[in-house]
VEXDREN-434868 format. One line per 5 residues: number of its first residue (from 1); their letters; for each residue x, y, z of N, C-alpha, C. Coordinates in steps of 0.1 Angstrom, whole numbers. Layout:
BEGIN
NUM> A> X,Y,Z,X,Y,Z,X,Y,Z | ...
//
This chain:
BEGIN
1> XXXXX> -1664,-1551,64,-1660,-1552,78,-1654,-1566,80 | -1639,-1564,85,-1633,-1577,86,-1634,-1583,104 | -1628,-1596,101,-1628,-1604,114,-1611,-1593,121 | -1605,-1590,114,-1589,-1585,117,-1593,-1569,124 | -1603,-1558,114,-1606,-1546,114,-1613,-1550,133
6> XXXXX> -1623,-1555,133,-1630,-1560,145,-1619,-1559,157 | -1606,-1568,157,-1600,-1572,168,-1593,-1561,172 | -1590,-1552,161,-1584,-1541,164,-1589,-1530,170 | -1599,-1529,163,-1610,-1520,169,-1614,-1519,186 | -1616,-1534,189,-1621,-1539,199,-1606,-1537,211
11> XXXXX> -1598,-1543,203,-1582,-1536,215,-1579,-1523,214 | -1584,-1517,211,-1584,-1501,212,-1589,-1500,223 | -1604,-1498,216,-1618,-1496,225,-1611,-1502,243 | -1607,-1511,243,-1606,-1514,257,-1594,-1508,265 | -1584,-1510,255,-1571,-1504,264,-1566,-1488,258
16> XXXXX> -1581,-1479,249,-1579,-1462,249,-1563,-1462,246 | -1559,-1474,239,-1540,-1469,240,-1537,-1474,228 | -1530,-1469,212,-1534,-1477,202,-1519,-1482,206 | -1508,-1478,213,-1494,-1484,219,-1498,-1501,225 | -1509,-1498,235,-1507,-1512,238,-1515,-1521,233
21> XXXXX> -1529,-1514,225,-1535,-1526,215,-1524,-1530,206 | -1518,-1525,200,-1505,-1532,189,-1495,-1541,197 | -1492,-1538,211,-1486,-1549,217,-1494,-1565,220 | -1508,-1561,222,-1518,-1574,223,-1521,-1578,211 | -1520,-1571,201,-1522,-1577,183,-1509,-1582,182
26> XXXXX> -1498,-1581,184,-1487,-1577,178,-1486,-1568,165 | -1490,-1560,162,-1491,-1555,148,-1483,-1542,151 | -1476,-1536,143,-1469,-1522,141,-1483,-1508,142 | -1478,-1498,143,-1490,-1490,147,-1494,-1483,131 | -1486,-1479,122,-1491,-1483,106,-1506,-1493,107
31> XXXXX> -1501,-1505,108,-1512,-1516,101,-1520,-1515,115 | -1524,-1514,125,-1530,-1508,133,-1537,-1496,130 | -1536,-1488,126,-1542,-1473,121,-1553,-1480,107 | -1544,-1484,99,-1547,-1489,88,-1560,-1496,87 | -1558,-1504,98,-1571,-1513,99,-1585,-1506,107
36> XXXXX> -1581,-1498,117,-1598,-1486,117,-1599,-1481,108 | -1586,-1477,100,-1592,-1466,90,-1599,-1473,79 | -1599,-1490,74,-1610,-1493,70,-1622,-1499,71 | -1622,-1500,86,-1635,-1502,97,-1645,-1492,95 | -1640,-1476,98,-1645,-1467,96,-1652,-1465,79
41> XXXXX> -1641,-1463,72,-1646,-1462,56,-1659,-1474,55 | -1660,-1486,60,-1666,-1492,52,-1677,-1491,65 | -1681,-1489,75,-1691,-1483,82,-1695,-1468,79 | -1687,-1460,76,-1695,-1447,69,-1686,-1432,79 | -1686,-1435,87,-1680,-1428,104,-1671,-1428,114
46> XXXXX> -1666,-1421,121,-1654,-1424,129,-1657,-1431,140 | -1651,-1440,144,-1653,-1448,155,-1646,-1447,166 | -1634,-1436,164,-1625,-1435,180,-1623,-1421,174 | -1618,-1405,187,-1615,-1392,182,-1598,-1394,190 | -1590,-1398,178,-1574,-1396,192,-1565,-1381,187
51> XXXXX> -1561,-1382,198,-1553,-1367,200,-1541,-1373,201 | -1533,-1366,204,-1517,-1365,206,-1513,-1369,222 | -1526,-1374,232,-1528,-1373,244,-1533,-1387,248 | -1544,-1388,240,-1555,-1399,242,-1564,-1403,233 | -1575,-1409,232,-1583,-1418,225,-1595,-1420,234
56> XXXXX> -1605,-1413,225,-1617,-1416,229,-1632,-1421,218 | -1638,-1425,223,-1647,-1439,215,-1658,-1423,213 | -1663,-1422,202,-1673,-1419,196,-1685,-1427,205 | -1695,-1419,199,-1707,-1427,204,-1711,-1438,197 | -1710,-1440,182,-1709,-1450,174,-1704,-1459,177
61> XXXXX> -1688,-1458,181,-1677,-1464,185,-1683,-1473,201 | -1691,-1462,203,-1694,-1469,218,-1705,-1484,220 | -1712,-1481,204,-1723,-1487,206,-1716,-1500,200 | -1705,-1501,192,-1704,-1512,185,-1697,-1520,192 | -1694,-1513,206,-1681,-1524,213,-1689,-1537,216
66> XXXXX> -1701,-1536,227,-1703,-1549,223,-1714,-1558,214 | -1715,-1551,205,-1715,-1561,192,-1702,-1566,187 | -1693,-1562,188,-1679,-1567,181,-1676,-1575,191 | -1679,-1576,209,-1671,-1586,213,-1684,-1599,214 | -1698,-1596,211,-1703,-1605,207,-1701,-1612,192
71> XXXXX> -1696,-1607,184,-1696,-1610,167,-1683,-1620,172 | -1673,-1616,179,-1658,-1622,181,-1661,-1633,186 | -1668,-1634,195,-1666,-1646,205,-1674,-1655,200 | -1689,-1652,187,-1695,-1664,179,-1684,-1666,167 | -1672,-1659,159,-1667,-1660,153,-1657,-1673,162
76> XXXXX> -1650,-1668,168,-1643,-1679,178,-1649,-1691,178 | -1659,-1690,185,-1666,-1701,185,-1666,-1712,176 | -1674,-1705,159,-1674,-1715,154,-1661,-1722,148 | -1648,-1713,146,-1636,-1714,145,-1634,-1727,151 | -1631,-1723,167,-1631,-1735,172,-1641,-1753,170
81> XXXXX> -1653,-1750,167,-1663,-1758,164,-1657,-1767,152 | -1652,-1758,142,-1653,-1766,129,-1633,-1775,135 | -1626,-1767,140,-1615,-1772,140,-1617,-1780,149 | -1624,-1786,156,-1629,-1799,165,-1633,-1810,155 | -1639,-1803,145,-1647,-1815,134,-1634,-1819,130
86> XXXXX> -1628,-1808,120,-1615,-1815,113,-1604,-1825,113 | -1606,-1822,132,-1596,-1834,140,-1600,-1845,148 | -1613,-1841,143,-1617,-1853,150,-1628,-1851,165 | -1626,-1842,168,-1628,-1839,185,-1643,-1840,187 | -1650,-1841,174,-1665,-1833,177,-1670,-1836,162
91> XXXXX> -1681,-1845,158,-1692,-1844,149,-1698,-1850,147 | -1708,-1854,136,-1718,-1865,137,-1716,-1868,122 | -1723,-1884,122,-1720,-1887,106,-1736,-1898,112 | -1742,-1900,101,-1752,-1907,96,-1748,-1919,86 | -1753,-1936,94,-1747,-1943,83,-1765,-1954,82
96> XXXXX> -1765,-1959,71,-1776,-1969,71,-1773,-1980,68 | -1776,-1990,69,-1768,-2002,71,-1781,-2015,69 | -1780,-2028,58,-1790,-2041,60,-1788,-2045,72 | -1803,-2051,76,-1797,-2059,90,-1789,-2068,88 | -1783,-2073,79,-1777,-2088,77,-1765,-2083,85
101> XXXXX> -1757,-2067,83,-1745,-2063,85,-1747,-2055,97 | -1759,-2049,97,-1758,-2038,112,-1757,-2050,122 | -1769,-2062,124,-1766,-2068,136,-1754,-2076,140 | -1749,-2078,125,-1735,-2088,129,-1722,-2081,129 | -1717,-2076,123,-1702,-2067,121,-1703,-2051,124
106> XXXXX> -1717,-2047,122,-1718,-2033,126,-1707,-2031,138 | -1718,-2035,147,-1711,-2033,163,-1697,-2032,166 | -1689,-2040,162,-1676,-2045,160,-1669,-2032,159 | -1672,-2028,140,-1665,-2014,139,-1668,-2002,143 | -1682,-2001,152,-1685,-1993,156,-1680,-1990,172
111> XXXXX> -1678,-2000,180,-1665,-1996,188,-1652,-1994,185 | -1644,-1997,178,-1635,-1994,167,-1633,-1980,167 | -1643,-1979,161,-1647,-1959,161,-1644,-1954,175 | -1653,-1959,177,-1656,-1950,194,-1640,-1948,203 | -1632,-1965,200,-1619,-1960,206,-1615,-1948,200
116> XXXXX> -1613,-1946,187,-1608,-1937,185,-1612,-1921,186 | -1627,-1921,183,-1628,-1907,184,-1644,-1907,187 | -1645,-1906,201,-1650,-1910,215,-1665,-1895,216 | -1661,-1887,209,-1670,-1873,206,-1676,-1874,195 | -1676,-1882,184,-1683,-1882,173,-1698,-1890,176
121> XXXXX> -1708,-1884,172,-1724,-1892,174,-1720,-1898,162 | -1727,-1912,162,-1730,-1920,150,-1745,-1921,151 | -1748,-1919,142,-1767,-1922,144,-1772,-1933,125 | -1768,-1946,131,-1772,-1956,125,-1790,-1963,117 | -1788,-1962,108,-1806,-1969,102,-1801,-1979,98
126> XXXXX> -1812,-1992,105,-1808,-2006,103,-1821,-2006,93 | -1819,-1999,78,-1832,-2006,69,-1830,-2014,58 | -1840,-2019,53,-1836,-2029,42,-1826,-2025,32 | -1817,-2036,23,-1810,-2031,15,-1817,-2018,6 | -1831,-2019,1,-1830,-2010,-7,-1833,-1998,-3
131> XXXXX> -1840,-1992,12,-1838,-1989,14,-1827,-1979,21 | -1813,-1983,22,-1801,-1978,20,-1794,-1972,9 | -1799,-1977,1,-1797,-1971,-16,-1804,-1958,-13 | -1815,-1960,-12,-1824,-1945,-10,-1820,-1936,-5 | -1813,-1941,10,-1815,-1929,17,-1800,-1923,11
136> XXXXX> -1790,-1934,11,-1779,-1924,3,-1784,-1917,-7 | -1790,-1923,-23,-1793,-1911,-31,-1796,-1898,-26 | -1806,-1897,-18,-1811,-1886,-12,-1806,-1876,-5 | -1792,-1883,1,-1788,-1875,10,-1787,-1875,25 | -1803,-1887,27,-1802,-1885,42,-1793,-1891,52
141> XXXXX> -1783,-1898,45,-1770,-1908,53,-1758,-1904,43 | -1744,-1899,49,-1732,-1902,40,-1728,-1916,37 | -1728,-1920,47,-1724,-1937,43,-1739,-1948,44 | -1736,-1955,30,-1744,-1970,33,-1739,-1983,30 | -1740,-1991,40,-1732,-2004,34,-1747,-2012,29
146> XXXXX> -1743,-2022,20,-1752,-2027,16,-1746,-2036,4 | -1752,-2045,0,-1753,-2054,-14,-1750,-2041,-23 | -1741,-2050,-37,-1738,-2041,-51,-1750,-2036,-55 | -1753,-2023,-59,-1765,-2026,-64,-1766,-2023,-78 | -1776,-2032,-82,-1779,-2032,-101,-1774,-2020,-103
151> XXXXX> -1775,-2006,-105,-1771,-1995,-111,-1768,-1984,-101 | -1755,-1981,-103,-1747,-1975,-97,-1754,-1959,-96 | -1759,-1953,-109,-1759,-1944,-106,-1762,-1933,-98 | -1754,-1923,-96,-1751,-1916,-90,-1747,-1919,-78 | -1739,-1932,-75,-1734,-1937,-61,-1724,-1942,-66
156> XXXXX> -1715,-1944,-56,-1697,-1951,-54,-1701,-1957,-47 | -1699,-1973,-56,-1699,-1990,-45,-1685,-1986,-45 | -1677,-1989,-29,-1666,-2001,-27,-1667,-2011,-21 | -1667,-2018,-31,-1664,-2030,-19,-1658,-2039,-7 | -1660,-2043,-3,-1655,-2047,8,-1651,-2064,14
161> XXXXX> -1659,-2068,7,-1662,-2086,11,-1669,-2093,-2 | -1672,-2101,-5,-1674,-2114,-12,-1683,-2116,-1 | -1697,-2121,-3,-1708,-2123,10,-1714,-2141,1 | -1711,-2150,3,-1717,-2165,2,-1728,-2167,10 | -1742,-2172,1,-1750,-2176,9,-1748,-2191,15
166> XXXXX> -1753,-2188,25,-1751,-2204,33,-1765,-2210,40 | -1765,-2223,41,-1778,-2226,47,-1776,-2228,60 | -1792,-2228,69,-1792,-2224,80,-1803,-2237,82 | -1796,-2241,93,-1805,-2255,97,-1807,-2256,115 | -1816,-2268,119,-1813,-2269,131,-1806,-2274,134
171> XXXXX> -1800,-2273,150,-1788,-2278,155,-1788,-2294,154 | -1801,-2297,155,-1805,-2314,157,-1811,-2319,142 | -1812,-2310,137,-1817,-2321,125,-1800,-2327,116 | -1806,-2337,107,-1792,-2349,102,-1785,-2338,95 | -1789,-2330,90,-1785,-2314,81,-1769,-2311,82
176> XXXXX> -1773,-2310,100,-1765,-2302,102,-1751,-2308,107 | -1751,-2323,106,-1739,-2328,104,-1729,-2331,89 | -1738,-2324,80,-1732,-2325,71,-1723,-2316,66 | -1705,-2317,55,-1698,-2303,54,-1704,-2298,49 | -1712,-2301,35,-1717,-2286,25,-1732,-2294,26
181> XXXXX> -1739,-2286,17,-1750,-2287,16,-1757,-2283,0 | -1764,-2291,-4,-1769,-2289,-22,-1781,-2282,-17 | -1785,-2273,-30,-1796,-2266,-26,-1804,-2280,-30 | -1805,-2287,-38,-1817,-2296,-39,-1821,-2303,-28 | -1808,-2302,-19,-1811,-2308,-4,-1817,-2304,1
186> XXXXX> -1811,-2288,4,-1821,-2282,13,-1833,-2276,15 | -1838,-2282,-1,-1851,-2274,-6,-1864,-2284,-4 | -1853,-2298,0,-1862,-2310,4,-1870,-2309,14 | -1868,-2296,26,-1873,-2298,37,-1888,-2281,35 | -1891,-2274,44,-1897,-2267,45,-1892,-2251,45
191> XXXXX> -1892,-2248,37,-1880,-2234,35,-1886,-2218,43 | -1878,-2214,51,-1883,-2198,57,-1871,-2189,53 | -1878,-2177,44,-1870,-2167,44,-1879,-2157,48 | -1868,-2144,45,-1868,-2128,44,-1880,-2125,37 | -1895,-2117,39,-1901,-2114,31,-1898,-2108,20
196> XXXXX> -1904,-2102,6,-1901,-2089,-3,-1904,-2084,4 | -1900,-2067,-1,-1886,-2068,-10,-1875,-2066,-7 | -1870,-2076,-2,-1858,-2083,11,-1849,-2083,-3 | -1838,-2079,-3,-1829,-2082,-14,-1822,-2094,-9 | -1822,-2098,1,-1821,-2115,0,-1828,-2123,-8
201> XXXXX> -1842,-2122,-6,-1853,-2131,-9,-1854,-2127,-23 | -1850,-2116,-33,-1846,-2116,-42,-1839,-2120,-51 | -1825,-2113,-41,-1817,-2124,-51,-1813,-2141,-50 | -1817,-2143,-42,-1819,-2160,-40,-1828,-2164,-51 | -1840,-2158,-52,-1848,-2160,-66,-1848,-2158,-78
206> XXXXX> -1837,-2147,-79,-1835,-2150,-91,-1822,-2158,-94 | -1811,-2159,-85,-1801,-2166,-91,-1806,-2182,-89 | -1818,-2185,-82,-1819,-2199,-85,-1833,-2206,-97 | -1837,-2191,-99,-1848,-2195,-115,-1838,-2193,-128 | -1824,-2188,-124,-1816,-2186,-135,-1812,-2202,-137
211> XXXXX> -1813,-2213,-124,-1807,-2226,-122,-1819,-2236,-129 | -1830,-2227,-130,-1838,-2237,-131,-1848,-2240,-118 | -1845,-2234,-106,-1849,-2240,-95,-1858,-2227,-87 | -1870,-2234,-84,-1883,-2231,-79,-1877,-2228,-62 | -1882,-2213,-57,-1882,-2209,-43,-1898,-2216,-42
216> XXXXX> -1898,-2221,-31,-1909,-2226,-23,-1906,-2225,-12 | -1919,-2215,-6,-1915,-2208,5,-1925,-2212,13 | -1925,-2218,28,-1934,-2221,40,-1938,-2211,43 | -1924,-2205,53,-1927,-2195,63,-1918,-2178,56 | -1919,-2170,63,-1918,-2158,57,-1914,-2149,70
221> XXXXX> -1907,-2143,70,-1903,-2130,82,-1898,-2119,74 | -1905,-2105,84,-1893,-2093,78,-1883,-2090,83 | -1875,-2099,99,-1865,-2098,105,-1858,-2112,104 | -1849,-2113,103,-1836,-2123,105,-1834,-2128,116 | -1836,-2121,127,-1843,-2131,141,-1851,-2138,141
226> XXXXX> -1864,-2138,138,-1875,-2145,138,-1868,-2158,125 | -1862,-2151,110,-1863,-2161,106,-1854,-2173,116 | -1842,-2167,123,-1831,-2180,129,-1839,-2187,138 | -1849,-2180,148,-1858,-2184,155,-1867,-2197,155 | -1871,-2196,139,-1880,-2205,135,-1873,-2220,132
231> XXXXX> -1861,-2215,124,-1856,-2224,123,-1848,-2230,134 | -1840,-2228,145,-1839,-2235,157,-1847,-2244,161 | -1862,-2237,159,-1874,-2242,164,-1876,-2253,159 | -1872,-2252,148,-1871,-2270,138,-1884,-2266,126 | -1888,-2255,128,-1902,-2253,115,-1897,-2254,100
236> XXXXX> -1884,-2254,99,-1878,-2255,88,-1859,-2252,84 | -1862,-2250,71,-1843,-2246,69,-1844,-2232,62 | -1838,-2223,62,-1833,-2210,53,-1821,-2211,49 | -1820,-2198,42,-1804,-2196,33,-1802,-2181,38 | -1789,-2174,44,-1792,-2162,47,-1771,-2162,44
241> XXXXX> -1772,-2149,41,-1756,-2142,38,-1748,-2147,54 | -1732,-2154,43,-1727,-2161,59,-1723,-2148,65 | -1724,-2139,65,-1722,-2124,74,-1726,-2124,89 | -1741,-2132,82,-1749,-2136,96,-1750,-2152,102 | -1741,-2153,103,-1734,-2168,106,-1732,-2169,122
246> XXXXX> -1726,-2158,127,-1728,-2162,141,-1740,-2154,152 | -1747,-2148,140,-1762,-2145,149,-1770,-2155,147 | -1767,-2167,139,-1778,-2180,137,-1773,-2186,146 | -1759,-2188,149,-1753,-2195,162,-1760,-2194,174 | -1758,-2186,173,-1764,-2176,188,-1781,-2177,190
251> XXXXX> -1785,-2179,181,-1799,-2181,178,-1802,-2196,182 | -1794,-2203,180,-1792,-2221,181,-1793,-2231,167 | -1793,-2217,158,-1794,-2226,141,-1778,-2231,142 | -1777,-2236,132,-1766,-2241,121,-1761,-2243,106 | -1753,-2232,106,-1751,-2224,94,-1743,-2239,83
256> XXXXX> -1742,-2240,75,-1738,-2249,62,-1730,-2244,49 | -1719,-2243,44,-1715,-2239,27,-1729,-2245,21 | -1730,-2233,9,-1742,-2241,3,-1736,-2238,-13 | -1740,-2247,-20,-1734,-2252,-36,-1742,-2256,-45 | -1740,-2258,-55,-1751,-2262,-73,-1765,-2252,-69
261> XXXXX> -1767,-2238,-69,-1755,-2236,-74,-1746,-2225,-61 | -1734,-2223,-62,-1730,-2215,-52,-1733,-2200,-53 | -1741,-2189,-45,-1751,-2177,-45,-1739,-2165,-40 | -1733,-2155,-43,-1728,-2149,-36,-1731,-2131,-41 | -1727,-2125,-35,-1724,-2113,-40,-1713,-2102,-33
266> XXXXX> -1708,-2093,-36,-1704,-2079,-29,-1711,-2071,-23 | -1707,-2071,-7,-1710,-2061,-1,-1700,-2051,3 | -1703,-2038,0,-1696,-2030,0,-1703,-2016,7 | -1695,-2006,6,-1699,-1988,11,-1705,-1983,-1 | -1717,-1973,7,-1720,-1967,-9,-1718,-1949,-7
271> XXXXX> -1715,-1939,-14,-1711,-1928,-10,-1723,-1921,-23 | -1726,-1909,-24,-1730,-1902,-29,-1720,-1897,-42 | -1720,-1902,-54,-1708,-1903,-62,-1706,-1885,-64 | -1695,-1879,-68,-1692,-1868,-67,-1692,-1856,-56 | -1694,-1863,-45,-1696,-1854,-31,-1686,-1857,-21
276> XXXXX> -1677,-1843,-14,-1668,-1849,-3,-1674,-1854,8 | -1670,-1862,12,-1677,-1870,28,-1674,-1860,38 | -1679,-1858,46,-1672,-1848,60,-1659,-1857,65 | -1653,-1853,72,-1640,-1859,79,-1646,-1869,87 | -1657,-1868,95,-1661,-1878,99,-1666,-1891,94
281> XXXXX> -1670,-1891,86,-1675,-1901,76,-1663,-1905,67 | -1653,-1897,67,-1640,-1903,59,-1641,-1914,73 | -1635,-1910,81,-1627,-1916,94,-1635,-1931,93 | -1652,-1934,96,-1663,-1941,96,-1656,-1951,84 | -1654,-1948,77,-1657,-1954,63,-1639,-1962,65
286> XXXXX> -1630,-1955,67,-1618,-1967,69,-1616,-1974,85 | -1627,-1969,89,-1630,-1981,102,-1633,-1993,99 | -1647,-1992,90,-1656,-2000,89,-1650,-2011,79 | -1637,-2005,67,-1635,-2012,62,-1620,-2023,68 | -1613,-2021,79,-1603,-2025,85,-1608,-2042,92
291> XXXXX> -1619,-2045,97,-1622,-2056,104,-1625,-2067,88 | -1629,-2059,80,-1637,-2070,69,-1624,-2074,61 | -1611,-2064,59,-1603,-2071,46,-1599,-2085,45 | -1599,-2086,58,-1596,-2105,59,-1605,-2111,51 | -1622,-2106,55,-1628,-2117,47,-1632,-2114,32
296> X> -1622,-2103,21,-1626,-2098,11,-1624,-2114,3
//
């Protein structure tokens, strides 16, 4: 039983005239005939008795009319549904994102989006880097931005940006009049980071035990507010990805180049390697990457 045998059937059944269902199909009255006659075969029975006169609906015929204009109009439906997705008109995409990037640049491209296609739900997870790895492997997000991570597999990094760590000072301490800043400086004072297993607070530790150089940590947070917080506060200095450079601003820190040694990495999109993205999540994904190419 086809979607074609159905329409024909159904413009029968209504207008008893197989003359003017073929004018409402446009079809010739051949491929008209043709198509009950395999409605019928493949249901078992005749579904209309026509004469030389007229056309009348079997009782079978009778019973299927509306199931066929129910089948039609969920057929329609989703027809329509998916060709809303494909253009855009209508979908949802799932992205997960570190706070370092959801609170600072997220927003940005996520209006971006919205100009453009104003019916798509975005439903965003602001969790830790590694937990973004996760949820992509798994499935439960098409897109994750996030740090490179140690092994790729079964995920597509692109990259996007070059991310430098920079130090974060108060607005009043002598710090923060200076251009750059040495880590041996900044390690002079009272240090607050990202708790584990913060892939900040990771890799800070290890690219500076590769230097030789000891994290000594005061204070500790699992949010990046509290840490800018503290530090405004004057409790100490941190080092946080310059991504987040103008939420320390805004905080009342004061962000610094930091050097000997200089800490950086790629942050990029991560995709589910071998799987098509929905069209929405294509669309997502060259939004997101249009605001950052400046700072690749």
């Amino acid at each position: 039983m086809t979607v074609k045998q159905l329409r024909a059937f159904l413009a029968v059944a209504q207008t008893l005239s197989f003359t003017q269902a073929c004018e409402r199909l446009h079809l010739s009255q051949p491929a008209l005939s043709l198509a009950i006659k395999g409605l019928e075969e493949s249901l078992g029975g005749p579904l209309l008795i026509r004469s030389t006169r007229s056309v009348r609906l079997t009782p079978e015929g009778e019973s299927l009319v509306p199931l066929a204009k129910r089948l039609l109009a969920e057929w329609d439906n989703t027809e329509e549904l998916l060709r809303q997705r494909f253009t855009l008109q209508l979908g949802r995409v799932a992205v997960a994102a570190m706070p370092a990037f959801a609170c600072n640049l997220l927003p940005a491209a996520l209006m971006a989006f919205r100009r453009h296609h104003p019916r798509i739900t975005v439903t965003v997870h602001d969790v830790i880097n590694e937990q973004v790895i996760e949820m992509v492997r798994r499935g439960q997000v098409e897109l994750g931005i996030a740090f490179a991570p140690e092994a790729e597999r079964g995920l597509t990094f692109t990259p996007l940006f070059e991310d430098r760590f920079v130090a974060v000072v108060p607005a009043d301490s002598p710090l923060a009049e200076a251009g750059t800043l040495r880590w041996a400086d900044l390690l002079a004072y009272d240090l607050i980071t990202l708790q584990r297993p913060s892939m900040v607070r990771l890799l800070l530790e290890s690219e500076l035990a590769a230097q030789g150089i000891e994290l000594a940590v005061t204070f500790e947070s699992h949010q990046l507010v509290t840490v800018g917080r503290m530090v405004a506060s004057g409790l100490g200095v941190s080092a946080v990805p310059a991504l987040c450079r103008q939420q320390m601003h805004e905080l009342g820190a004061r962000c610094l180049p930091l050097e000997a040694p200089v800490i950086s990495r790629p942050v990029g999109v991560l995709c589910p390697a071998g799987q098509e993205l929905s069209v929405a999540a294509q669309a997502l994904r060259e939004i997101l990457a249009e605001p950052l190419r400046g700072m690749a």
